[in-house]
N, CA, C and O atoms as a GROMACS GRO file, in nm:
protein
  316
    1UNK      N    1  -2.187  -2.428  -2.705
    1UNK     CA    2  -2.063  -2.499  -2.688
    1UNK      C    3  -2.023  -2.495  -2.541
    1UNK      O    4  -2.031  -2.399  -2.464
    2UNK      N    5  -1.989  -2.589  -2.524
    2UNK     CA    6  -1.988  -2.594  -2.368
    2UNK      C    7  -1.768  -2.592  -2.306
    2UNK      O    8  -1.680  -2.668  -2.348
    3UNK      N    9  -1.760  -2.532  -2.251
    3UNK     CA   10  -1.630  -2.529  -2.170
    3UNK      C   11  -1.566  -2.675  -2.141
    3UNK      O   12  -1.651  -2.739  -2.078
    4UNK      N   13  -1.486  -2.728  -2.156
    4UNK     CA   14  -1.400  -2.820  -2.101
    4UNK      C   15  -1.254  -2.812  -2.025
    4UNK      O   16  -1.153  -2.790  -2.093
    5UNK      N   17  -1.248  -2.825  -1.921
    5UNK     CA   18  -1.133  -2.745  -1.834
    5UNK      C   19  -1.070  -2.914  -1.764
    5UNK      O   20  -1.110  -2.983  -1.670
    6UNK      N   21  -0.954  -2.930  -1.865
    6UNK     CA   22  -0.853  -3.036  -1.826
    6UNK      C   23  -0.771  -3.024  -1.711
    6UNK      O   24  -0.722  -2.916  -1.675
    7UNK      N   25  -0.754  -3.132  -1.651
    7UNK     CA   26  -0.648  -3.122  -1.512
    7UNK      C   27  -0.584  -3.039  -1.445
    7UNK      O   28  -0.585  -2.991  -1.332
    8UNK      N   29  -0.479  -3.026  -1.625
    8UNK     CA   30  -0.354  -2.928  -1.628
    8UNK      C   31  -0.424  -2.760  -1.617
    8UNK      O   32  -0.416  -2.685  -1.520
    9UNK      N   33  -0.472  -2.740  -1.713
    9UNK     CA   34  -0.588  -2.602  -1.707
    9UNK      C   35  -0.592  -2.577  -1.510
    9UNK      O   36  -0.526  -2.503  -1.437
   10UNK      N   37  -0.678  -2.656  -1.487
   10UNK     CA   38  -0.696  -2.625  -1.374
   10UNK      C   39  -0.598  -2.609  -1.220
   10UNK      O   40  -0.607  -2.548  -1.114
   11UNK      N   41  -0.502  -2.707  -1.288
   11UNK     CA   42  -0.340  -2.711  -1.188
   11UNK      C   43  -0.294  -2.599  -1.236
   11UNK      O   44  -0.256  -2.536  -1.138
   12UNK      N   45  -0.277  -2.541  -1.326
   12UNK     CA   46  -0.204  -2.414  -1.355
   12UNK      C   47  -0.317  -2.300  -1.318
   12UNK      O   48  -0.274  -2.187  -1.290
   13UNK      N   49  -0.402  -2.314  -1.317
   13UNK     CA   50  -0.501  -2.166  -1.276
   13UNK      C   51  -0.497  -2.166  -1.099
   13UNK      O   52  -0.540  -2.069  -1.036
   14UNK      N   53  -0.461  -2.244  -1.057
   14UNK     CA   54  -0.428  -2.276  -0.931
   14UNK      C   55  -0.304  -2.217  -0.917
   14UNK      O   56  -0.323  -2.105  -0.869
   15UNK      N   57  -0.206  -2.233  -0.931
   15UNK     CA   58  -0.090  -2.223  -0.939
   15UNK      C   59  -0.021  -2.093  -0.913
   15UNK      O   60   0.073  -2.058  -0.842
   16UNK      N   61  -0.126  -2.016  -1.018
   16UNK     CA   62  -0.103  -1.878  -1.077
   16UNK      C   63  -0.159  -1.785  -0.985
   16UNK      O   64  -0.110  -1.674  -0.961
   17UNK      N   65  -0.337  -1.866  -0.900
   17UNK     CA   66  -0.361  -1.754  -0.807
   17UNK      C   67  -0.276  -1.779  -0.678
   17UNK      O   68  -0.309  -1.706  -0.585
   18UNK      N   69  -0.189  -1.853  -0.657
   18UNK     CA   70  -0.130  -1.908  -0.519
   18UNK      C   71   0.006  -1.806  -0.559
   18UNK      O   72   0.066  -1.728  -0.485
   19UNK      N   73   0.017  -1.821  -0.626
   19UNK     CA   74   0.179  -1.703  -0.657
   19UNK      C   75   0.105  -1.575  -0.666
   19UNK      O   76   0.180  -1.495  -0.610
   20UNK      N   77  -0.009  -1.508  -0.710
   20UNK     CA   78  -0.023  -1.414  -0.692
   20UNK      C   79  -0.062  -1.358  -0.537
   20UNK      O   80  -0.061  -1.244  -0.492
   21UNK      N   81  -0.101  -1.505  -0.467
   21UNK     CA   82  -0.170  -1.476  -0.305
   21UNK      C   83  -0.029  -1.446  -0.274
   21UNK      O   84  -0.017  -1.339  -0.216
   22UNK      N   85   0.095  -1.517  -0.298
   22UNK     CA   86   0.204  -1.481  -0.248
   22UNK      C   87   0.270  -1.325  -0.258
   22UNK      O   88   0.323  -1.269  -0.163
   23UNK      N   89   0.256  -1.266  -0.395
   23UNK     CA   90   0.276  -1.169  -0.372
   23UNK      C   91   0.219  -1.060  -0.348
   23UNK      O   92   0.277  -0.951  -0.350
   24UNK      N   93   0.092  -1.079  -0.322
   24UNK     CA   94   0.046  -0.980  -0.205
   24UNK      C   95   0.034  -0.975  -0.119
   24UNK      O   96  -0.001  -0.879  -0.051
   25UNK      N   97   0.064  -1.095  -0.084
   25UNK     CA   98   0.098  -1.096   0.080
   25UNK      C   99   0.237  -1.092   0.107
   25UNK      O  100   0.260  -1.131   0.221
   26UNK      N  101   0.335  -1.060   0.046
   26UNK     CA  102   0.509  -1.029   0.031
   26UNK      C  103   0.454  -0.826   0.017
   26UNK      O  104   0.528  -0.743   0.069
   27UNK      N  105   0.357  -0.793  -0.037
   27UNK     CA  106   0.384  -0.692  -0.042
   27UNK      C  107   0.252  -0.592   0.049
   27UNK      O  108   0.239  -0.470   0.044
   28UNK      N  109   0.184  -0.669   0.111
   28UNK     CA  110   0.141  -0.611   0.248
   28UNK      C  111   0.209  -0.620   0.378
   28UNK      O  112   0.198  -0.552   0.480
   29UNK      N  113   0.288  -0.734   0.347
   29UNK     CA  114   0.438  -0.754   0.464
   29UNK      C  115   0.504  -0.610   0.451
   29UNK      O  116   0.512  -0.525   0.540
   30UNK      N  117   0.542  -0.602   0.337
   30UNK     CA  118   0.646  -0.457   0.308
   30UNK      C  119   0.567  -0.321   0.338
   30UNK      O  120   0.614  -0.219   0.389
   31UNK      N  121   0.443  -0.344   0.297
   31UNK     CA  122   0.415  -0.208   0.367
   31UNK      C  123   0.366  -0.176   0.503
   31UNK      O  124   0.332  -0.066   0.546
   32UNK      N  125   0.368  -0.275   0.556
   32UNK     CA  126   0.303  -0.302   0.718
   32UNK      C  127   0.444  -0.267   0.763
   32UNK      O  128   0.447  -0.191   0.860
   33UNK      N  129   0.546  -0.301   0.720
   33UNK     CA  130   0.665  -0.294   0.771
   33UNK      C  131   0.676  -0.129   0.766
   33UNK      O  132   0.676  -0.074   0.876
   34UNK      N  133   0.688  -0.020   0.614
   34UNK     CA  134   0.701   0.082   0.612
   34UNK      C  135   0.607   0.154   0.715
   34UNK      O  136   0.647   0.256   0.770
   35UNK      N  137   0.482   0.103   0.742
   35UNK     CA  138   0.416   0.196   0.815
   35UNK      C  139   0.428   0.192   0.948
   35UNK      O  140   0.377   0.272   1.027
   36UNK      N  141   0.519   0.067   0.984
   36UNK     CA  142   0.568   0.106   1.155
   36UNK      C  143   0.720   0.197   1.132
   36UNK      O  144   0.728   0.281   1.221
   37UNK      N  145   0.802   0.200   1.068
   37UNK     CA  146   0.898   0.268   1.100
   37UNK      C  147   0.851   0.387   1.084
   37UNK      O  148   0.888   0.468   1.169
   38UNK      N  149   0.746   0.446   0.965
   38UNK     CA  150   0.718   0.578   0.994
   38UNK      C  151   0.608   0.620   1.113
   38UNK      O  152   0.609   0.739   1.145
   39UNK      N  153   0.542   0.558   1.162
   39UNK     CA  154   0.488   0.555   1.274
   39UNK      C  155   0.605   0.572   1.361
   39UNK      O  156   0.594   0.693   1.382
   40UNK      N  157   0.706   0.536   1.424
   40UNK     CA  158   0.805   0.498   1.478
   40UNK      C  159   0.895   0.684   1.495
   40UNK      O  160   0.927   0.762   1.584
   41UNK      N  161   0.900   0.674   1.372
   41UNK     CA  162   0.920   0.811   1.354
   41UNK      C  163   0.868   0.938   1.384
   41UNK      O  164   0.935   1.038   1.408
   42UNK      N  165   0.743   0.930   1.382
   42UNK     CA  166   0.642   1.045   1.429
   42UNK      C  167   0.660   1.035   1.579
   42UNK      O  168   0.674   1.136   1.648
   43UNK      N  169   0.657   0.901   1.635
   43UNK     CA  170   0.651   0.889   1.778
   43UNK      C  171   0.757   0.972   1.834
   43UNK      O  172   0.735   1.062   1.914
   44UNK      N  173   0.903   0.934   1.779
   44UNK     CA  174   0.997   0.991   1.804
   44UNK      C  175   1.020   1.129   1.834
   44UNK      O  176   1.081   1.183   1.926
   45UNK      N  177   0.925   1.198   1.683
   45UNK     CA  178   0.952   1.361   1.680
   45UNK      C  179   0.876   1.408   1.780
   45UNK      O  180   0.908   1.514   1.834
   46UNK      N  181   0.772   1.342   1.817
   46UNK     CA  182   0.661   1.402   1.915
   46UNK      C  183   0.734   1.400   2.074
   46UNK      O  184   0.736   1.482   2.167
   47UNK      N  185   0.795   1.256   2.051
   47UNK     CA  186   0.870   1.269   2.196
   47UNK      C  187   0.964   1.392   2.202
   47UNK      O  188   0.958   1.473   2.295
   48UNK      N  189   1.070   1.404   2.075
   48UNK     CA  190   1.177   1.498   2.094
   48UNK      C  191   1.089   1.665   2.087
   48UNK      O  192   1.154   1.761   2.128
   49UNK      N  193   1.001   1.680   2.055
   49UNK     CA  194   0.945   1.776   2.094
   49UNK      C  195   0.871   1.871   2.231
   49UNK      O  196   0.881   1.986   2.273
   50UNK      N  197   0.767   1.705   2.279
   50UNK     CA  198   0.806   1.747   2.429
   50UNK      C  199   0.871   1.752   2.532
   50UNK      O  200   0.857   1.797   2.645
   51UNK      N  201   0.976   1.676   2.450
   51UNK     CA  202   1.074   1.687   2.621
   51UNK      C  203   1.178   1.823   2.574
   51UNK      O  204   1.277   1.840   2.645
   52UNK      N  205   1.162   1.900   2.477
   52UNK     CA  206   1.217   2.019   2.408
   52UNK      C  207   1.123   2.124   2.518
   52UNK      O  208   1.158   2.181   2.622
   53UNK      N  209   0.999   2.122   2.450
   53UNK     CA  210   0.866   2.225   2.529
   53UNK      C  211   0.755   2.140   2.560
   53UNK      O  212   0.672   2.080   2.492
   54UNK      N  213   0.776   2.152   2.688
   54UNK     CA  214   0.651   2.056   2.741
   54UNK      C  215   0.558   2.176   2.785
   54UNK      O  216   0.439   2.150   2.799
   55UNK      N  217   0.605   2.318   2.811
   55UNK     CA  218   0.413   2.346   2.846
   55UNK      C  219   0.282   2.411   2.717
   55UNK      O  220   0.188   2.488   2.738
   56UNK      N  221   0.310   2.366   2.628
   56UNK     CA  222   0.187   2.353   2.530
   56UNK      C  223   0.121   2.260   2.587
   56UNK      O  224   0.010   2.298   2.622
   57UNK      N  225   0.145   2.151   2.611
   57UNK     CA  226   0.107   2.059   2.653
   57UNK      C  227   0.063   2.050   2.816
   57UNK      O  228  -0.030   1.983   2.861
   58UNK      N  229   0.130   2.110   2.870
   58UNK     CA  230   0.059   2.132   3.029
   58UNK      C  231  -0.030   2.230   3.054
   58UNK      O  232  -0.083   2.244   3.164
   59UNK      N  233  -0.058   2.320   2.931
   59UNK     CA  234  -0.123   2.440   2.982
   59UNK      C  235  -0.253   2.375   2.871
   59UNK      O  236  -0.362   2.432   2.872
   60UNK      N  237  -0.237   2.283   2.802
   60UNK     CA  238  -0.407   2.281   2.725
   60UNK      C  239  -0.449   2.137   2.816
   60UNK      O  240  -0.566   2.101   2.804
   61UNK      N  241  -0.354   2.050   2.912
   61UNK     CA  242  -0.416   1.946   3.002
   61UNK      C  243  -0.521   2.008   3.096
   61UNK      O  244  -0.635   1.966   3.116
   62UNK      N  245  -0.434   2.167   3.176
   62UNK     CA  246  -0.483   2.246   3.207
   62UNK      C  247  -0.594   2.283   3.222
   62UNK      O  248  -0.675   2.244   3.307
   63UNK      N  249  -0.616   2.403   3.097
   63UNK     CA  250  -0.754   2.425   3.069
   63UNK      C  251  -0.865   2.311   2.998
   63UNK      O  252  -0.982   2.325   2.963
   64UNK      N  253  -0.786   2.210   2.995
   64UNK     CA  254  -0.893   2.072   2.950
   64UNK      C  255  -0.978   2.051   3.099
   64UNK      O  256  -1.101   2.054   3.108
   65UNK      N  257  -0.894   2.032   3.201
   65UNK     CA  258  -0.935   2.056   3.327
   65UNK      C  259  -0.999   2.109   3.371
   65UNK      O  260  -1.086   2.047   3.432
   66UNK      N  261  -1.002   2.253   3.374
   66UNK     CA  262  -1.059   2.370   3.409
   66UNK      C  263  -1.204   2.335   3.305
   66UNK      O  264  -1.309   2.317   3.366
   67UNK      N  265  -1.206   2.330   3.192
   67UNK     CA  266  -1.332   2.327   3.150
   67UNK      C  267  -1.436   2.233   3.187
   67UNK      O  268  -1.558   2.242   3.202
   68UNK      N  269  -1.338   2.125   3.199
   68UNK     CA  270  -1.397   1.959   3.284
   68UNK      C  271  -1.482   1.985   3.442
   68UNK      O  272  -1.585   1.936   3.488
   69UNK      N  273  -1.402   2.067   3.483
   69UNK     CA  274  -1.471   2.083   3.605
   69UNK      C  275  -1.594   2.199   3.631
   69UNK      O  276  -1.689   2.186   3.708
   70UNK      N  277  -1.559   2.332   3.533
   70UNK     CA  278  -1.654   2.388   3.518
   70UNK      C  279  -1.817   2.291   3.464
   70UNK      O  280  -1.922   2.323   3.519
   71UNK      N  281  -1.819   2.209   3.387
   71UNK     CA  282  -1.871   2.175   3.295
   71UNK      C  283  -1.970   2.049   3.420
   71UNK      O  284  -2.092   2.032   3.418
   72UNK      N  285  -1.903   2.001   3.485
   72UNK     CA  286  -1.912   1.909   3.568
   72UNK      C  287  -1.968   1.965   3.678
   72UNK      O  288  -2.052   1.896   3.736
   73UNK      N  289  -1.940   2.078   3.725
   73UNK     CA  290  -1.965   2.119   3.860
   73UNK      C  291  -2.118   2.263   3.833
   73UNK      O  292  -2.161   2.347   3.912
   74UNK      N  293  -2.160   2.226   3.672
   74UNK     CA  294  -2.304   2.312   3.651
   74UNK      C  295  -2.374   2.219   3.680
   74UNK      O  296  -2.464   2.237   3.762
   75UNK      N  297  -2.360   2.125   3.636
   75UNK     CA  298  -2.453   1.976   3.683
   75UNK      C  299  -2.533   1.954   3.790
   75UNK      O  300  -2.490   1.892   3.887
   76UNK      N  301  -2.641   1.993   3.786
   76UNK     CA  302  -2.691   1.964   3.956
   76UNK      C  303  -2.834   1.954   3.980
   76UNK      O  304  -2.913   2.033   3.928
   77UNK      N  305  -2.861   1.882   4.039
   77UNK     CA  306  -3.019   1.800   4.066
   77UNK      C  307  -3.078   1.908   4.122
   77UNK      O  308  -3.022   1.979   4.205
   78UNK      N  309  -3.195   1.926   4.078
   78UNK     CA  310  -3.295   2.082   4.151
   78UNK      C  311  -3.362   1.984   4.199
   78UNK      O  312  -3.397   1.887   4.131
   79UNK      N  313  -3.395   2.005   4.347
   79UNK     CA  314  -3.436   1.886   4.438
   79UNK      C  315  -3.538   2.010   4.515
   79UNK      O  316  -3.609   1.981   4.610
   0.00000   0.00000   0.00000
């Protein structure tokens, strides 16, 4: 037996995935939205944290440094 799929059939199966494209795309809007304000938020605490205590942060730039240059300055052409 073979399928027969009338106009209407097919205007309404249309219909139905275009409202569903709509609401997932209404509800990747909404969460794209939630995930910048909480992004937004983290930024915030991180800021209000270092300008609270900034040398955690200056003392591991620091020794990021110090290891950078150790690391850099074994390097050397045996000539």
């Amino acid at each position: 037996m073979q399928d027969v799929y009338t106009r209407d059939d097919v205007s309404k199966t249309i219909s139905e995935g275009e409202e569903k494209l709509k609401q997932a795309g209404s509800e990747a809007q909404k969460r794209l939205k939630q995930g910048q304000e909480h992004l937004q938020q983290i930024i915030s605490q991180a800021d209000k944290q270092l300008h609270e205590n900034p040398w955690p942060i200056v003392a591991g730039v620091a020794v990021g440094c110090l290891f950078l240059g150790f690391f850099a300055g074994n390097v050397r052409s045996r000539d």
